[in-house]
C-alpha positions as CSV (number, residue, x, y, z in Angstrom):
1,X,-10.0,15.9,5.0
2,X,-10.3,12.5,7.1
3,X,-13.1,11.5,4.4
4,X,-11.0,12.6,1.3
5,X,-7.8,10.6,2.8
6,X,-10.2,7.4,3.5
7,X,-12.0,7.8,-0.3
8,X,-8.2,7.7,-1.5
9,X,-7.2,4.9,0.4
10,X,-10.0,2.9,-0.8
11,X,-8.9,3.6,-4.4
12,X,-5.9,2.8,-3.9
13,X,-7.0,-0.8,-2.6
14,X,-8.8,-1.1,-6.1
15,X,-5.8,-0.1,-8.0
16,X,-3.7,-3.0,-6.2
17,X,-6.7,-5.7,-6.4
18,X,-6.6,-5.1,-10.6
19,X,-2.9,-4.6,-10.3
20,X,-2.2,-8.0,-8.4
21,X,-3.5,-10.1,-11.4
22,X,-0.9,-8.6,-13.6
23,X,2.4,-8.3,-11.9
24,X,3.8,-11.1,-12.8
25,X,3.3,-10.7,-16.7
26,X,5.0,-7.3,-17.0
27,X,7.5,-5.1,-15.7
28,X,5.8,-2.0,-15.9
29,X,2.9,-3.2,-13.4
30,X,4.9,-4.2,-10.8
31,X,6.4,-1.1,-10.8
32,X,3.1,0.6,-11.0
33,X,2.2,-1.7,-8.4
34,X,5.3,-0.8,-6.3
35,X,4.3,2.7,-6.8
36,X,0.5,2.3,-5.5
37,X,1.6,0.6,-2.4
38,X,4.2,3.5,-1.8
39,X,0.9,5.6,-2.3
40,X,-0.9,3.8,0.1
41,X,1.4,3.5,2.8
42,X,1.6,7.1,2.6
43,X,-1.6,8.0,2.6
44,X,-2.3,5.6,5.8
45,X,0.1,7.4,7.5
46,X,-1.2,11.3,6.7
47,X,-5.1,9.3,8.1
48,X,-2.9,7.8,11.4
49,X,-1.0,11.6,12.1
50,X,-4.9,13.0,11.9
51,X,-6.3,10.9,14.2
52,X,-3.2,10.7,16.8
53,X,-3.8,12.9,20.0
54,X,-1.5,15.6,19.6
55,X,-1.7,17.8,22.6
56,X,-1.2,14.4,24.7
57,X,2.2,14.1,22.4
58,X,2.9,17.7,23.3
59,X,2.8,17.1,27.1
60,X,4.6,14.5,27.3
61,X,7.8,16.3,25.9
62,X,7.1,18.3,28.4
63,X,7.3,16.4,31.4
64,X,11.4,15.1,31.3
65,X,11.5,11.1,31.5
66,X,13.5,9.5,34.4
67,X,16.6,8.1,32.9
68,X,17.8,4.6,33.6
69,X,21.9,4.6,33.7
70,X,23.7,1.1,33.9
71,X,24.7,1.6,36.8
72,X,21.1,1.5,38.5
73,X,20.6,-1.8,37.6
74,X,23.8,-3.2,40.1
75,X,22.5,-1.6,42.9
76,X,21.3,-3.5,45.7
């Protein structure tokens, strides 16, 4: 899966490079660009939720956060 999401990226990457030359000439490639960036950041983001730690994630909703009210910051 991790390979297949980095193979994808990496295409993507080529699209934009051939893309890049063209977008100011027509419409329709920078909306195709638009679209492969879209594509892209999505795909990054799938590769980044893989690799994140998620048991760590899970214990630390776990454990309740202390709370700062505005109040603590005037005392002495």
């Amino acid at each position: 899966m991790k390979k297949e999401l980095i193979k994808s990226i990496r295409e993507k990457e080529i699209q934009l490079a051939k893309l890049r030359e063209h977008v100011d000439k027509s419409s329709v490639c920078s909306d195709l660009y638009n679209k492969v960036v879209l594509q892209k950041a999505i795909l990054k983001k799938e590769l980044d939720d893989l690799n994140k730690n998620k048991f760590a994630d899970k214990v630390r909703y776990l454990f309740p956060r202390k709370k700062t009210l505005i109040c603590d910051y005037f005392k002495k």
